[in-house]
C-alpha positions in Angstrom: 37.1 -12.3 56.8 33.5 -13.0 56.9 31.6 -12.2 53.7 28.5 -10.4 53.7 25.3 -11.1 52.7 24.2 -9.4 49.3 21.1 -7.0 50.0 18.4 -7.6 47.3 15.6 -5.1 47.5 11.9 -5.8 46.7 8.7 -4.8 46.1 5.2 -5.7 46.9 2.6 -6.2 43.7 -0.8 -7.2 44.8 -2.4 -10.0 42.7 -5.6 -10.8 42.5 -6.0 -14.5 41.4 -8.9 -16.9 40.8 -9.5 -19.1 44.0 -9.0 -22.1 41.7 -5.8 -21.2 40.6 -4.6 -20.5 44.4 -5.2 -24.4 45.2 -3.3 -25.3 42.4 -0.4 -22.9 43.7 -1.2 -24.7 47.1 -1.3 -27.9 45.7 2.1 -27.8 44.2 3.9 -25.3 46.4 3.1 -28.7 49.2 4.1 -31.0 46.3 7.7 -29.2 45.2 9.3 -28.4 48.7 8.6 -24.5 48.3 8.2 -22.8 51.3 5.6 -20.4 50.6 2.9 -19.1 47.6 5.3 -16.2 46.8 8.2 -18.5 46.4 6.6 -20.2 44.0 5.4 -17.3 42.5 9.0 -15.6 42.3 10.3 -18.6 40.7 7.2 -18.7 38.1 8.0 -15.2 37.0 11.5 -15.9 37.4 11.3 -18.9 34.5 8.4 -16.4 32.4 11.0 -13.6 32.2 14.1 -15.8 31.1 12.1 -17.8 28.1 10.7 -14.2 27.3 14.1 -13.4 27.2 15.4 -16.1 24.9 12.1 -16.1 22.7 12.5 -16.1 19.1 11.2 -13.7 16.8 9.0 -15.3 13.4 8.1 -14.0 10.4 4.8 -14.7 10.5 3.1 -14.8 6.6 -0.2 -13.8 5.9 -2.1 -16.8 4.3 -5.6 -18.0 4.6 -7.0 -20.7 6.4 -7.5 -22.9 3.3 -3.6 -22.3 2.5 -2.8 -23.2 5.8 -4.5 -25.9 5.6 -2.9 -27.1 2.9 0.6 -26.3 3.9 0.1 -28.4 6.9 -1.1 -31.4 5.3 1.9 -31.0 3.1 4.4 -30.9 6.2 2.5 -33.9 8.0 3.3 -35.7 4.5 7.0 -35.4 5.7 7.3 -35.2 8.9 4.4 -37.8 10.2 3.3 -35.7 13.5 4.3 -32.4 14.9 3.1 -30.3 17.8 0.8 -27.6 16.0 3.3 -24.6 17.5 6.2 -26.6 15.6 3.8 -26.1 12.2 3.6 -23.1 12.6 6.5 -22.0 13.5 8.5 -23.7 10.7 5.7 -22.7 7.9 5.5 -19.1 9.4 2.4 -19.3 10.3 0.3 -17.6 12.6 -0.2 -19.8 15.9 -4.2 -19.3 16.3 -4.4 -19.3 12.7 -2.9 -22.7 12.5 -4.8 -24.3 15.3 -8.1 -23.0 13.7 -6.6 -25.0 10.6 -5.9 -28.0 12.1 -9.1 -28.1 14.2 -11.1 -27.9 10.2 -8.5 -30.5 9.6 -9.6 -33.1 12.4 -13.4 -31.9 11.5 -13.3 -33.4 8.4 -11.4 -36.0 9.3 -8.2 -35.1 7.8 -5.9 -35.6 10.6 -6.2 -37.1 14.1 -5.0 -35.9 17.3 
């Protein structure tokens, strides 16, 4: 018995993309093996919709800038280093608010990249 082929259908979106973005696409469709732009496209939104998928949901606090501040000094006191979406996650902190934070931090020479 010969098994048949499963019948996926599809759909045509139109996307408009910067032409800088394209060679990039170009550049590592050639790179990676992929036949084509729209296979690497179908796996790009392939990977976006799975991690959107298995995103976590934060309670994000609402604190200043100068208490964020401080918080993250205070966790880079006990941890060392951390990426700044790591910080914010674990002190429930909003993610621009907390790399306005630690851009004041390295601006007065606080912390270092």
């Amino acid at each position: 018995m010969v098994a048949e082929a499963k019948v996926v259908k599809r759909a045509t979106i139109p996307v408009s993309l910067p032409i800088s973005v394209v060679k990039k696409l170009e550049e590592l469709r050639g790179r990676l093996g992929y036949r084509s732009r729209n296979d690497v496209i179908r796996e790009a939104v392939r990977r976006f919709i799975e991690e959107m998928e298995e995103a976590k949901v934060l309670y994000v606090r609402d604190v200043t800038v100068e208490q964020a501040k401080r918080e993250i000094v205070e966790y880079l006191k006990r941890h060392g280093s951390a990426y700044v979406s790591e910080m914010a996650e674990s002190l429930g902190v909003n993610i621009e608010l907390a790399f306005k934070a630690v851009e004041e931090l390295e601006k007065e020479g606080i912390v270092g990249e």
